[in-house]
NURO-193618 format. One record per residue: residue number from 1; residue in three letters; x, y, z of N, C-alpha, C, O, CB in turn. Coordinates in nm, 3 decimals. Glycine has a CB too. Layout:
# residues N
NUM;ALA;X;Y;Z;X;Y;Z;X;Y;Z;X;Y;Z;X;Y;Z
...
This chain:
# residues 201
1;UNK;11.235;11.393;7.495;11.214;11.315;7.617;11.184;11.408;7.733;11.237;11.519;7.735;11.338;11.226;7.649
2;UNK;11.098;11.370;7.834;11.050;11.469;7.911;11.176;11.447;8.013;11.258;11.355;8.018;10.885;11.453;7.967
3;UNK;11.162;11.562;8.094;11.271;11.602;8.234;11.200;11.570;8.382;11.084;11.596;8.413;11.312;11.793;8.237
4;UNK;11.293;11.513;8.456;11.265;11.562;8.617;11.392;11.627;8.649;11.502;11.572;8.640;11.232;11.432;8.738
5;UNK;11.361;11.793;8.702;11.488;11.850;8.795;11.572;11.834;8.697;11.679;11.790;8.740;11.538;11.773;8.941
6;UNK;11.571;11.858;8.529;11.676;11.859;8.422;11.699;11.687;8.386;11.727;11.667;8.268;11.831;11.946;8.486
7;UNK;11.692;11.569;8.469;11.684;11.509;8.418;11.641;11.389;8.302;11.571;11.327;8.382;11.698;11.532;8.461
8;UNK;11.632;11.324;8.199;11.576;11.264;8.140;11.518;11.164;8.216;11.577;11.102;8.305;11.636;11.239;8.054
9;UNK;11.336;11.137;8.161;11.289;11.033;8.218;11.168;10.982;8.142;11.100;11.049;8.064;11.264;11.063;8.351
10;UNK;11.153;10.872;8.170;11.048;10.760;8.075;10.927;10.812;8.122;10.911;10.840;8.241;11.056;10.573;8.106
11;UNK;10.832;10.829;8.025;10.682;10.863;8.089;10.608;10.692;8.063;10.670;10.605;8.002;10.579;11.025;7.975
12;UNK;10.450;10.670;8.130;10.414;10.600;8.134;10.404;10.506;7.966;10.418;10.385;7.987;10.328;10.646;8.212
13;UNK;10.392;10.523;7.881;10.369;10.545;7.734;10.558;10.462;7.696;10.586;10.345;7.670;10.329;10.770;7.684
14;UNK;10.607;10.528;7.702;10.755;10.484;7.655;10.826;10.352;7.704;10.858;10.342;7.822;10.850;10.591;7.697
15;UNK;10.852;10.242;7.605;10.901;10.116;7.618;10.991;10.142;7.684;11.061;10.242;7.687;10.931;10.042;7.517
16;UNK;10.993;10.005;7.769;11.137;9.963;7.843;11.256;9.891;7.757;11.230;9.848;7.645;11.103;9.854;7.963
17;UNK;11.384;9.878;7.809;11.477;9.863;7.693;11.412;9.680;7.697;11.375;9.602;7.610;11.689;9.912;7.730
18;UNK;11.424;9.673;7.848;11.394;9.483;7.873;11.306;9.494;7.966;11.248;9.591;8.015;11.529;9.364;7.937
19;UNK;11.302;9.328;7.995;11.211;9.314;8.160;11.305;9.302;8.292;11.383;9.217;8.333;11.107;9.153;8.168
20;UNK;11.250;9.460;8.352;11.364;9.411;8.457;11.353;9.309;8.600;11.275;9.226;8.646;11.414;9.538;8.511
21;UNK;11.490;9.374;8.638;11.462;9.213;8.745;11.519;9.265;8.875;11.531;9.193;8.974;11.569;9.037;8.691
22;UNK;11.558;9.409;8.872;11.553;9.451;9.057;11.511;9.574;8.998;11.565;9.632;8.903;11.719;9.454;9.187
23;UNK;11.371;9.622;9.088;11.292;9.762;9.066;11.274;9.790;9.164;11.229;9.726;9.259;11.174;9.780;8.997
24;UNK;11.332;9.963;9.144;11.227;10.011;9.316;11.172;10.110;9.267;11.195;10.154;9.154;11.309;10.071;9.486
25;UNK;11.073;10.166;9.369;10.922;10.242;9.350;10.974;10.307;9.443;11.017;10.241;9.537;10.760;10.175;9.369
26;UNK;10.989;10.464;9.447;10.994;10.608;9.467;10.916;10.671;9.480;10.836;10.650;9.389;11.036;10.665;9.404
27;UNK;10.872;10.772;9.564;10.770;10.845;9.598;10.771;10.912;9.780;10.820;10.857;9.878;10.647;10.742;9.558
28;UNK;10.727;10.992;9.777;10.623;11.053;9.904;10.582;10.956;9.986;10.561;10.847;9.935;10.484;11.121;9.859
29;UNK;10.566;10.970;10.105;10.476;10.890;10.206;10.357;10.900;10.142;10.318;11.009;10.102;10.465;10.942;10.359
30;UNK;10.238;10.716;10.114;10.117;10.742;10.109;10.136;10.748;9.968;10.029;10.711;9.919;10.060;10.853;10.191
31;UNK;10.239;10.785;9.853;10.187;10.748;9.721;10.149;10.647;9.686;10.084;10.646;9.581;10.249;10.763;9.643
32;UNK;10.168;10.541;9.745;10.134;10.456;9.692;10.248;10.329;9.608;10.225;10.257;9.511;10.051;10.528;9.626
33;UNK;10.367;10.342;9.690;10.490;10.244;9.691;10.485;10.106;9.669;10.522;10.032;9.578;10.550;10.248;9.804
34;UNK;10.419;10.088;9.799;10.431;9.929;9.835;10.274;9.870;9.748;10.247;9.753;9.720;10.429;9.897;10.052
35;UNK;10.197;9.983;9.721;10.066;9.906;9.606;10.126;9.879;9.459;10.108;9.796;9.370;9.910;10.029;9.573
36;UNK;10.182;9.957;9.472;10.298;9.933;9.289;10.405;9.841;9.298;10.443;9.782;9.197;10.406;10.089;9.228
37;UNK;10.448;9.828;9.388;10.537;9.731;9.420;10.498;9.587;9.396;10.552;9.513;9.314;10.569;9.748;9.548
38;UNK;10.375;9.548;9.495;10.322;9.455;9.462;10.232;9.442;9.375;10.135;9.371;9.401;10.296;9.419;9.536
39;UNK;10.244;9.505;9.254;10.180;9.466;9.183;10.289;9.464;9.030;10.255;9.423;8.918;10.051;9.547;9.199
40;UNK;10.389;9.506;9.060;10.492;9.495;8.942;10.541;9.343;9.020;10.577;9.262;8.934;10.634;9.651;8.921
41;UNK;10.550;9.284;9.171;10.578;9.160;9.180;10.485;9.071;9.123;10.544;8.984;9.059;10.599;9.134;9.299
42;UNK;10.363;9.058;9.121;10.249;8.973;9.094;10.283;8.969;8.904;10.305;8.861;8.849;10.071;9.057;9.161
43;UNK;10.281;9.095;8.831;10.298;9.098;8.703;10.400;9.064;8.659;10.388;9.051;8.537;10.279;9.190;8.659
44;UNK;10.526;9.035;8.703;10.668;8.990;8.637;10.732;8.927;8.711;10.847;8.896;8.681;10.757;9.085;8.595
45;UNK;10.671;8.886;8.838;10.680;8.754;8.874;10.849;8.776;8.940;10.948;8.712;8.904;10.648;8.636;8.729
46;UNK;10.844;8.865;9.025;11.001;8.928;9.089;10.946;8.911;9.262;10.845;8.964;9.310;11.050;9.150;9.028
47;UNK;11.024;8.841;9.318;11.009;8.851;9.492;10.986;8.981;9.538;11.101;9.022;9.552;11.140;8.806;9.576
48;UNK;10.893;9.093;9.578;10.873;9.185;9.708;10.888;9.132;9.794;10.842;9.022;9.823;10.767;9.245;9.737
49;UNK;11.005;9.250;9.898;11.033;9.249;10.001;11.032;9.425;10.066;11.114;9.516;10.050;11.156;9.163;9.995
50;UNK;10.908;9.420;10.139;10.876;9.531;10.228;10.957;9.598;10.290;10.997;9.535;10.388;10.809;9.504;10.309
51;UNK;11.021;9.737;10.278;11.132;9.816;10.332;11.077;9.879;10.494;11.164;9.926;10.567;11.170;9.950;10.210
52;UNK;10.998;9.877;10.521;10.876;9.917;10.651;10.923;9.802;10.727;10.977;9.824;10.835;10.676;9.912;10.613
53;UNK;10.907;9.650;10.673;10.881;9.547;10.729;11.008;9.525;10.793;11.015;9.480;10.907;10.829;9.450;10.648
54;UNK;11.137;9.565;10.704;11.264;9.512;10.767;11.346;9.627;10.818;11.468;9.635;10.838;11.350;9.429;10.666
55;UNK;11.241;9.719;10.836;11.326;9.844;10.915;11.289;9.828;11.069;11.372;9.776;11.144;11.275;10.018;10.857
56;UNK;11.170;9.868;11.118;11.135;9.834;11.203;11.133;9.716;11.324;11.074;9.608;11.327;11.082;9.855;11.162
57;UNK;11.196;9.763;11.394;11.182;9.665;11.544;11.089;9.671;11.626;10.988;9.711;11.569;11.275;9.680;11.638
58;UNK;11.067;9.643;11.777;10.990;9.672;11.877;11.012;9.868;11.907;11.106;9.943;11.881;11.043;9.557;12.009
59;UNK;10.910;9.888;11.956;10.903;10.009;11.988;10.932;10.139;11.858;10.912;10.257;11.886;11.000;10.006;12.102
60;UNK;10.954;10.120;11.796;10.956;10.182;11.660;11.138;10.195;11.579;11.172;10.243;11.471;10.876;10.354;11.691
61;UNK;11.203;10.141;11.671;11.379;10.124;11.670;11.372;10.051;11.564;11.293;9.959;11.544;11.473;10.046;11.804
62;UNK;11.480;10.102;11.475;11.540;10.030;11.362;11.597;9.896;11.397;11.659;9.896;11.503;11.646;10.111;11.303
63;UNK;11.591;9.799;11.342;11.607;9.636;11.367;11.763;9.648;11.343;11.803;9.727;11.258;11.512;9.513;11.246
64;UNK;11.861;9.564;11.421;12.009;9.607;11.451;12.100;9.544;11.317;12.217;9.574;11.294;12.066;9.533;11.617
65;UNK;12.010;9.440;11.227;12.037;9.369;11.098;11.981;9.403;11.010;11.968;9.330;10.912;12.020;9.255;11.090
66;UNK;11.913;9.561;11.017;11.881;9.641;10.878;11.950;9.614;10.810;11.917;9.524;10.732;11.880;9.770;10.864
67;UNK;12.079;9.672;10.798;12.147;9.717;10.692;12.192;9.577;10.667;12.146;9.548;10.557;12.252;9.835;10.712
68;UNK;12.279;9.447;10.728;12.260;9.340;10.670;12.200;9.260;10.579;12.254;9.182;10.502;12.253;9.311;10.714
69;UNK;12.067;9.287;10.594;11.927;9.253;10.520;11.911;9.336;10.408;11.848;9.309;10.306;11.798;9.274;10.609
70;UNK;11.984;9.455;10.438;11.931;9.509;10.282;12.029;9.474;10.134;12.018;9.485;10.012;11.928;9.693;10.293
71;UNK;12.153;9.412;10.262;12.322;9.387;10.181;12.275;9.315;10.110;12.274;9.338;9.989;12.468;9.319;10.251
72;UNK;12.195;9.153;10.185;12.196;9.043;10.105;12.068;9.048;9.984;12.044;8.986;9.881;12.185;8.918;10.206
73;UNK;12.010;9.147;10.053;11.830;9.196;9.931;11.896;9.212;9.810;11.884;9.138;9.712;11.716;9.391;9.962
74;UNK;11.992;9.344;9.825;12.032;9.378;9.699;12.120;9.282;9.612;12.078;9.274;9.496;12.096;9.494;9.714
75;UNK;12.221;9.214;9.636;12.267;9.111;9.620;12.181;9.011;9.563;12.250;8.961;9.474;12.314;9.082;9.720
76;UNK;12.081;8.959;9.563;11.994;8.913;9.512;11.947;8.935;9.342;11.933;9.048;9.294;11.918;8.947;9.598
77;UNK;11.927;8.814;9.265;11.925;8.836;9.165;11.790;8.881;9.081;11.802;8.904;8.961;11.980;8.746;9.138
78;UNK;11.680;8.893;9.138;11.560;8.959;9.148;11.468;8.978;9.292;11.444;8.916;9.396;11.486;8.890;9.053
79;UNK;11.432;9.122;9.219;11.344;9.158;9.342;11.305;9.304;9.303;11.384;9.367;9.232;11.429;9.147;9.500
80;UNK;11.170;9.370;9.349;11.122;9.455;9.399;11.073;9.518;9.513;11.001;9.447;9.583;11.083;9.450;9.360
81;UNK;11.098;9.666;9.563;11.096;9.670;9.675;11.072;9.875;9.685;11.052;9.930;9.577;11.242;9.576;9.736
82;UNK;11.077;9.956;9.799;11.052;10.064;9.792;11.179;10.133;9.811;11.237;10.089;9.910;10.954;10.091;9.867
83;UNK;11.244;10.226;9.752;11.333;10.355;9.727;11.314;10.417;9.884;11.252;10.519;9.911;11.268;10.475;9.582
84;UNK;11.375;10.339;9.968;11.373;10.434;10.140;11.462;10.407;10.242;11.516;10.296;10.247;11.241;10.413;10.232
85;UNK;11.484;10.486;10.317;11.554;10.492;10.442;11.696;10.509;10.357;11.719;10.461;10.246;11.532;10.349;10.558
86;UNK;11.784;10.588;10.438;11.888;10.677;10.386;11.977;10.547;10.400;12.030;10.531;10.290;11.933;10.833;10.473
87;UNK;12.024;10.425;10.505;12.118;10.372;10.466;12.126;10.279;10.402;12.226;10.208;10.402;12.168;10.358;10.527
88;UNK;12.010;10.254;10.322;11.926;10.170;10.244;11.943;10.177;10.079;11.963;10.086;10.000;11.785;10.206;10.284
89;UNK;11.924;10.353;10.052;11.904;10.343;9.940;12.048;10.329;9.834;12.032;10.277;9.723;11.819;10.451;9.924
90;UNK;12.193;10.380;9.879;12.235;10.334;9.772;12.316;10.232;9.773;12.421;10.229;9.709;12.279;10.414;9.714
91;UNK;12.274;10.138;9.848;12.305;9.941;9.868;12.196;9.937;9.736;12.229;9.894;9.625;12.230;9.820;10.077
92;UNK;12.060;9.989;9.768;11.986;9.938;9.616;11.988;9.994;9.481;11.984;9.933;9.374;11.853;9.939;9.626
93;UNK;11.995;10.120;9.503;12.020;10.218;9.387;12.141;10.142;9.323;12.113;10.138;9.203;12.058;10.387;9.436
94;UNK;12.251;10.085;9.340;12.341;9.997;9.270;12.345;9.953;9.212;12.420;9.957;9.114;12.378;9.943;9.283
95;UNK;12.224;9.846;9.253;12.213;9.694;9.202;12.076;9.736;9.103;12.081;9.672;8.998;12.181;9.550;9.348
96;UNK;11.989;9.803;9.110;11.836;9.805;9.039;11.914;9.804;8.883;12.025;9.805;8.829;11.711;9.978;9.083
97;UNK;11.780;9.801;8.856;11.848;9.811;8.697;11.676;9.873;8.636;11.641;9.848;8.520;11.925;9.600;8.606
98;UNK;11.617;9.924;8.699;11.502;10.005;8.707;11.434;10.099;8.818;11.408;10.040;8.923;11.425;9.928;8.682
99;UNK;11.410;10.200;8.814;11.342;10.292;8.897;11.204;10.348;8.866;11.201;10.423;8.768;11.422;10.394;8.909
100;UNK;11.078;10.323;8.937;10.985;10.398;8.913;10.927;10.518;9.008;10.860;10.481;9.105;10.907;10.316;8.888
101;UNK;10.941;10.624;8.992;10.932;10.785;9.076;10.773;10.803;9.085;10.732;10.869;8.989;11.014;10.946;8.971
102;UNK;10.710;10.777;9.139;10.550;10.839;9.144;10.547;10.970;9.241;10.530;10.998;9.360;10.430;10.713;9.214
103;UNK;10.577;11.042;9.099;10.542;11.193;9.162;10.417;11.259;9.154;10.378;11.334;9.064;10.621;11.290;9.106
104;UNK;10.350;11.216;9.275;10.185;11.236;9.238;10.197;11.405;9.262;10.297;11.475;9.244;10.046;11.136;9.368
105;UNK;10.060;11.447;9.310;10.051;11.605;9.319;10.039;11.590;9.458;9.972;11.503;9.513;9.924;11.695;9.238
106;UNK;10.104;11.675;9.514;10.128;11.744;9.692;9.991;11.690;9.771;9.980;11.605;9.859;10.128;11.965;9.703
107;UNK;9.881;11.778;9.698;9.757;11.752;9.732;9.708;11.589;9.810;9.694;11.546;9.924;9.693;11.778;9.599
108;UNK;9.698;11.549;9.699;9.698;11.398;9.669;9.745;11.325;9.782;9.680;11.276;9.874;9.785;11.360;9.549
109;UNK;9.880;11.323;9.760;9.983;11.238;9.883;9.918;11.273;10.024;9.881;11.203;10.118;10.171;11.301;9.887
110;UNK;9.920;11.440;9.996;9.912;11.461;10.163;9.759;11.399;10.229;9.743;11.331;10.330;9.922;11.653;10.200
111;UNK;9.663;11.447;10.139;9.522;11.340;10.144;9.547;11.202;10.179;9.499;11.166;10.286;9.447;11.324;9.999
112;UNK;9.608;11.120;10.114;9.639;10.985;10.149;9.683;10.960;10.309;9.643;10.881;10.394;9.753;10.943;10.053
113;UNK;9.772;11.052;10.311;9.829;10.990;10.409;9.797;11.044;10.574;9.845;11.024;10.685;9.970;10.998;10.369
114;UNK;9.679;11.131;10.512;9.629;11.194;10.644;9.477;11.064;10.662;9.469;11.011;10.773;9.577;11.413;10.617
115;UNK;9.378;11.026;10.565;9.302;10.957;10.543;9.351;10.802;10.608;9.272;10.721;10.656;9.279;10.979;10.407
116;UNK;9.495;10.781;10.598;9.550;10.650;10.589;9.556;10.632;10.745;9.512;10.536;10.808;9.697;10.635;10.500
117;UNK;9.618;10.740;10.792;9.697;10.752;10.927;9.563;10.737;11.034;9.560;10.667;11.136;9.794;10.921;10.943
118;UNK;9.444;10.832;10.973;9.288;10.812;11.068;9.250;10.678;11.074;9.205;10.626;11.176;9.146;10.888;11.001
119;UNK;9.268;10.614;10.956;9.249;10.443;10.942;9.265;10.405;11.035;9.191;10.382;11.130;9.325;10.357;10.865
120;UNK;9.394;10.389;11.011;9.538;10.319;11.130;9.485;10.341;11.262;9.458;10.246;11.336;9.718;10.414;11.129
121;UNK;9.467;10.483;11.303;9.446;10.476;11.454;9.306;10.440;11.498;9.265;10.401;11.607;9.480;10.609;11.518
122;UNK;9.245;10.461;11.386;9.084;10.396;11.449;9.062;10.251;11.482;9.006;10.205;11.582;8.963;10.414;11.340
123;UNK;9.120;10.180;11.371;9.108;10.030;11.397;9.255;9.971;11.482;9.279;9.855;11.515;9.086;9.948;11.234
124;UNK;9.305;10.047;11.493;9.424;9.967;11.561;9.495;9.885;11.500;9.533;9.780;11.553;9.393;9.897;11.656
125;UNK;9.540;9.937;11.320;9.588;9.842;11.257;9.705;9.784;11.314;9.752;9.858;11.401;9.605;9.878;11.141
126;UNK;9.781;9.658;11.293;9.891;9.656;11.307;9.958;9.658;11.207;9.907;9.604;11.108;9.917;9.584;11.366
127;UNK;10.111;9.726;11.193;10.160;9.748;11.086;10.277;9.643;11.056;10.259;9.548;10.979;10.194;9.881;11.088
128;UNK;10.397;9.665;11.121;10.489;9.554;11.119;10.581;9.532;11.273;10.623;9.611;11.358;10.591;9.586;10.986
129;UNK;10.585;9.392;11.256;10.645;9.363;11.351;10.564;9.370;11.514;10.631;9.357;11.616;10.755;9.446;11.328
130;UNK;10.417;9.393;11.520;10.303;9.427;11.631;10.293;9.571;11.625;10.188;9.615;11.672;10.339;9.380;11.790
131;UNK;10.393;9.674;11.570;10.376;9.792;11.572;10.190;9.842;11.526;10.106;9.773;11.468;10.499;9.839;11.477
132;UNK;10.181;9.950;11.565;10.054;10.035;11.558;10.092;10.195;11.566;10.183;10.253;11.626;9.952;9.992;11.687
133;UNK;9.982;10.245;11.478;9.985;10.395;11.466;9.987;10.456;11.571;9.878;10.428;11.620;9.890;10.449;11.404
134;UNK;10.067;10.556;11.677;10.049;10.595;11.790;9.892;10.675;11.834;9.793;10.657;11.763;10.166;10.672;11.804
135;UNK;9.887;10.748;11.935;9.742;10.801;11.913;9.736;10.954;11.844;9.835;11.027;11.839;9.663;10.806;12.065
136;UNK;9.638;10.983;11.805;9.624;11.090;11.650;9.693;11.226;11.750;9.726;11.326;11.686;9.393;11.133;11.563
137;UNK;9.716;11.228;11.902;9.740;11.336;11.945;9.883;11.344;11.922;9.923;11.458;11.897;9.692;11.353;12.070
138;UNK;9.949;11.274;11.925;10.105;11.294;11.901;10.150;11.391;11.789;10.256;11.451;11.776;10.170;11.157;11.865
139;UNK;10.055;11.391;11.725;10.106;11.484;11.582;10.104;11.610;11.618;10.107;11.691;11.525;10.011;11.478;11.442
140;UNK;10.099;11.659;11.743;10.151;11.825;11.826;10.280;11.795;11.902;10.350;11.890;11.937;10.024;11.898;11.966
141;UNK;10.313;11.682;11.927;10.436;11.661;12.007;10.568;11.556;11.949;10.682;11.546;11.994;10.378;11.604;12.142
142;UNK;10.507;11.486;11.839;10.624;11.461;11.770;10.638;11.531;11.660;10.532;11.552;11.601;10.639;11.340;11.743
143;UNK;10.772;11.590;11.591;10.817;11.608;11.487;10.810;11.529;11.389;10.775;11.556;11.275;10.904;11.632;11.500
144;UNK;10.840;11.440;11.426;10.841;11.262;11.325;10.706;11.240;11.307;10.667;11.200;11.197;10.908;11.094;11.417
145;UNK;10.623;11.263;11.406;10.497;11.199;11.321;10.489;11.194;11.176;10.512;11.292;11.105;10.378;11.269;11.350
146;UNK;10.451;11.060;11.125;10.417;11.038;10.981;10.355;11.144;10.873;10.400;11.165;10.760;10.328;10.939;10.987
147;UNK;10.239;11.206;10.934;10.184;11.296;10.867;10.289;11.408;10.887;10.365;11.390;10.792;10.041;11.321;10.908
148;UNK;10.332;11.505;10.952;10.439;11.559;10.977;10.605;11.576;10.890;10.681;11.666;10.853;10.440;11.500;11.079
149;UNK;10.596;11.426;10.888;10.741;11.362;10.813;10.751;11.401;10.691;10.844;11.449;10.627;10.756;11.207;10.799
150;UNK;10.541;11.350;10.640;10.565;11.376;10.497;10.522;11.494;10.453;10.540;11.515;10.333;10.509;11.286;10.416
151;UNK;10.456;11.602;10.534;10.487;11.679;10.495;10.626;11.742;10.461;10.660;11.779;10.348;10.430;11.714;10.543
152;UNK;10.692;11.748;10.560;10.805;11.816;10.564;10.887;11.737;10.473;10.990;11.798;10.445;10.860;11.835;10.700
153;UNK;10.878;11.623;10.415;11.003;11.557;10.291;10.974;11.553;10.184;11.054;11.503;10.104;11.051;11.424;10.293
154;UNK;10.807;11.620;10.126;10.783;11.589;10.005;10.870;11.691;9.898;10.836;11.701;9.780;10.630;11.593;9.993
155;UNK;10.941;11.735;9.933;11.030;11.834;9.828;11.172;11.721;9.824;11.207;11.715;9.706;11.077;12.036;9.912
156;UNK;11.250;11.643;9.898;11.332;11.575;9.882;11.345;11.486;9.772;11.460;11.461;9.737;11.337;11.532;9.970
157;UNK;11.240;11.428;9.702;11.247;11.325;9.636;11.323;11.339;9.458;11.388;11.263;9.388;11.097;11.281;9.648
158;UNK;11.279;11.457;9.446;11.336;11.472;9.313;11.470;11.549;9.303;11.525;11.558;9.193;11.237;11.539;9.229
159;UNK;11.505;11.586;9.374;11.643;11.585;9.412;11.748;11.468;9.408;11.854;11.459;9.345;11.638;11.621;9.530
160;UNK;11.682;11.380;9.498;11.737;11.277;9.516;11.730;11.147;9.400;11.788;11.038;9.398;11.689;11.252;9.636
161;UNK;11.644;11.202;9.315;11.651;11.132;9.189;11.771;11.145;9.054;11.836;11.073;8.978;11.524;11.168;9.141
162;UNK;11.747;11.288;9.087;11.847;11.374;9.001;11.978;11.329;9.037;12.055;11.301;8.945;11.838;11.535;9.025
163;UNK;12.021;11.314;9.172;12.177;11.271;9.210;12.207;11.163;9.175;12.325;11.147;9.145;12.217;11.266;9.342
164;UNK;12.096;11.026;9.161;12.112;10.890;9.169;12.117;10.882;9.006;12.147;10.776;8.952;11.989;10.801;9.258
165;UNK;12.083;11.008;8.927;12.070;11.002;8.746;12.218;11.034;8.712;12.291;10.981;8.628;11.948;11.141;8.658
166;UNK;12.244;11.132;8.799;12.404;11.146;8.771;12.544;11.029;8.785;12.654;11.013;8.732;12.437;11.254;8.868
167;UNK;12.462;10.964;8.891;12.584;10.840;8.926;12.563;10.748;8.883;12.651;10.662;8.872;12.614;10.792;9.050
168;UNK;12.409;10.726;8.830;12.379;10.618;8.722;12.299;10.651;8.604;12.176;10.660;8.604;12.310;10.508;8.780
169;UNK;12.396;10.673;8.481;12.320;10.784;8.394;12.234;10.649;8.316;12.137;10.684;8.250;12.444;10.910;8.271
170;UNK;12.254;10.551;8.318;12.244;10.429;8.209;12.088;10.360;8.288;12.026;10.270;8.231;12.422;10.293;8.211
171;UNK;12.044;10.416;8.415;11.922;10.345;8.487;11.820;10.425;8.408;11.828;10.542;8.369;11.909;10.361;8.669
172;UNK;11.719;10.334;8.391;11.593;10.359;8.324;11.516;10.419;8.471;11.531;10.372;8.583;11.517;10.202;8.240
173;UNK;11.411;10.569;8.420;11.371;10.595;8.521;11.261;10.682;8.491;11.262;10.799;8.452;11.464;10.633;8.599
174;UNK;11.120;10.568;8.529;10.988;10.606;8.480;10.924;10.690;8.625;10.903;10.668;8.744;10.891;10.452;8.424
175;UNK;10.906;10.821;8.502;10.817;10.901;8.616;10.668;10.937;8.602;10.638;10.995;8.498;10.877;11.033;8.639
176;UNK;10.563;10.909;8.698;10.474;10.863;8.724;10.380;10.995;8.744;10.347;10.964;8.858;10.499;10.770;8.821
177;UNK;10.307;11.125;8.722;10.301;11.223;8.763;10.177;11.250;8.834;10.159;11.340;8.917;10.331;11.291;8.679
178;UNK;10.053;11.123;8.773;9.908;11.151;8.778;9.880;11.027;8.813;9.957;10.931;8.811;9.831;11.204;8.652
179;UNK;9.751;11.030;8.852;9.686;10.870;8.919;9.642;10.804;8.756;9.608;10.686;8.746;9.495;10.894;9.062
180;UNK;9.646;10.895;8.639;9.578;10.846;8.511;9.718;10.759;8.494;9.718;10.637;8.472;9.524;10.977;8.372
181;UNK;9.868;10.862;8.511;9.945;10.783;8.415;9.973;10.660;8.494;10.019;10.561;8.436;10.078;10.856;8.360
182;UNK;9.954;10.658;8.592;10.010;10.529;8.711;9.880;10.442;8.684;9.900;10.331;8.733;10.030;10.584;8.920
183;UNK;9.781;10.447;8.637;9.673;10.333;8.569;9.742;10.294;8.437;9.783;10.178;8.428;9.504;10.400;8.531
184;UNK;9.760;10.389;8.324;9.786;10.347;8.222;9.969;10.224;8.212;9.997;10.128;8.141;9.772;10.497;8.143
185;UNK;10.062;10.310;8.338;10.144;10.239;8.294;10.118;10.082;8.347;10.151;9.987;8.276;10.266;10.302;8.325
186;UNK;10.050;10.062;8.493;10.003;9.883;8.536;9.936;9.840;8.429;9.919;9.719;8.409;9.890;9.851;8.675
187;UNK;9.888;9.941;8.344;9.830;9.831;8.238;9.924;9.805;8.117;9.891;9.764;8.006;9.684;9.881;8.174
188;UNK;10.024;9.832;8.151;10.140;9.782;8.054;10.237;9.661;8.093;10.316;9.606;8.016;10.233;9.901;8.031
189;UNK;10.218;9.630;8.223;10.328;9.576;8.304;10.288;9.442;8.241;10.383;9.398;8.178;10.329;9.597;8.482
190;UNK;10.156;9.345;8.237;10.176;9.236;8.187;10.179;9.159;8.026;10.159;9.046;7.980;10.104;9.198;8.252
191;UNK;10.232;9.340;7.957;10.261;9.321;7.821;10.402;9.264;7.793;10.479;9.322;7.869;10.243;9.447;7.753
192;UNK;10.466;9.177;7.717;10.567;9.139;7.698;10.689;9.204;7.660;10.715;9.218;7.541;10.543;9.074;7.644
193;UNK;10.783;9.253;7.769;10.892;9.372;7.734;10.981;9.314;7.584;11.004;9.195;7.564;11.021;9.393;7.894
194;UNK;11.006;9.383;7.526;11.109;9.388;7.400;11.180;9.243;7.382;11.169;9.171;7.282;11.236;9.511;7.429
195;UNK;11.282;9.204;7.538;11.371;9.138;7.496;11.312;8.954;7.518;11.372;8.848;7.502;11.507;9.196;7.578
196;UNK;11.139;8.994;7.569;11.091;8.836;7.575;10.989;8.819;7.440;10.921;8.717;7.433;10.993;8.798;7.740
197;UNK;10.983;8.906;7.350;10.961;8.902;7.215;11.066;8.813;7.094;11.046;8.730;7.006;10.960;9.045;7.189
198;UNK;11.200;8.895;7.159;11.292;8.863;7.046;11.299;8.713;7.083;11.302;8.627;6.995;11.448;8.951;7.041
199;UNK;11.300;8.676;7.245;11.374;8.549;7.249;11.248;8.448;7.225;11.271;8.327;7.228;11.463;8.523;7.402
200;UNK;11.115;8.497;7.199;10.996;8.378;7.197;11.009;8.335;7.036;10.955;8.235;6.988;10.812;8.446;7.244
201;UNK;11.091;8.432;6.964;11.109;8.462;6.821;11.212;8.369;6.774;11.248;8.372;6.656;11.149;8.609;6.792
């Protein structure tokens, strides 16, 4: 079985034990989270709920019923959603009963999310809650800037996988490494997991 950071982990190719029913998607800013997300909701038919969407308030302030919202998310008897924000993740890490890690290549991510961020400020997307990308000059005067952020956190993630393998050795946890294997595994998602075989049987 292949390793992340010593730990054991599912490659795209390797069955799930069942179909699960709370998943979160892991990764870098810009891997590509919330596109896997919703698309493991659309394929197995599990509620997404946007971690961006219920963090954020006016002015870029965390909403004062975050962590409320994430109590009753997890609590919930299905759902998919993204692996983020520190007081977030182990209310969900708890309850999942699946993890998917898209550990793309450095390159990659950081492309995305520099490409993504020019988007954003050209058209004036709005993101959540009326929020918008600030203007492209901030990225000399904030630290936080997005592009910034992810640079500076893309080494955190597999760390933080490794700790959440130790406290939950029994979570299934597919790691994602290439844009090939993250095609091949969506094209597995609307195959029928193991335990909706036995019971159609």
């Amino acid at each position: 079985m292949p390793t992340l950071a010593g730990v054991p982990v599912l490659r795209w190719s390797d069955p799930l034990p069942g179909r699960s029913k709370r998943v979160l998607v892991a990764g870098a800013v810009a891997a590509g989270k919330s596109t896997l997300a919703r698309q493991v909701s659309t394929d197995w038919g599990l509620p997404y709920v946007e971690m961006d969407g219920l963090y954020h308030g006016p002015e870029w302030e965390p909403r004062p019923t975050f962590r409320d919202d994430v109590v009753a998310l997890a609590a919930e008897d299905e759902w998919v959603t993204e692996w983020q924000y520190t007081v977030a993740r182990p209310l969900l890490a708890e309850r999942a009963d699946l993890l998917v890690f898209l550990d793309l290549p450095r390159w990659l991510v950081t492309w995305r999310v520099i490409r993504r961020t020019l988007r954003r400020v050209r058209h004036r997307t709005e993101l959540w809650n009326g929020l918008r990308e600030p203007p492209l000059r901030t990225i000399l005067s904030d630290p936080d800037h997005i592009i910034r952020w992810a640079i500076r956190t893309r080494r955190e993630h597999a760390p933080r996988i490794r700790a959440l393998a130790e406290q939950r050795p029994e979570l299934p946890i597919v790691c994602l490494s290439s844009r090939r294997e993250l095609k091949r595994w969506i094209g597995t998602l609307a195959a029928p997991a193991p335990g909706d075989i036995e019971s159609e049987g």
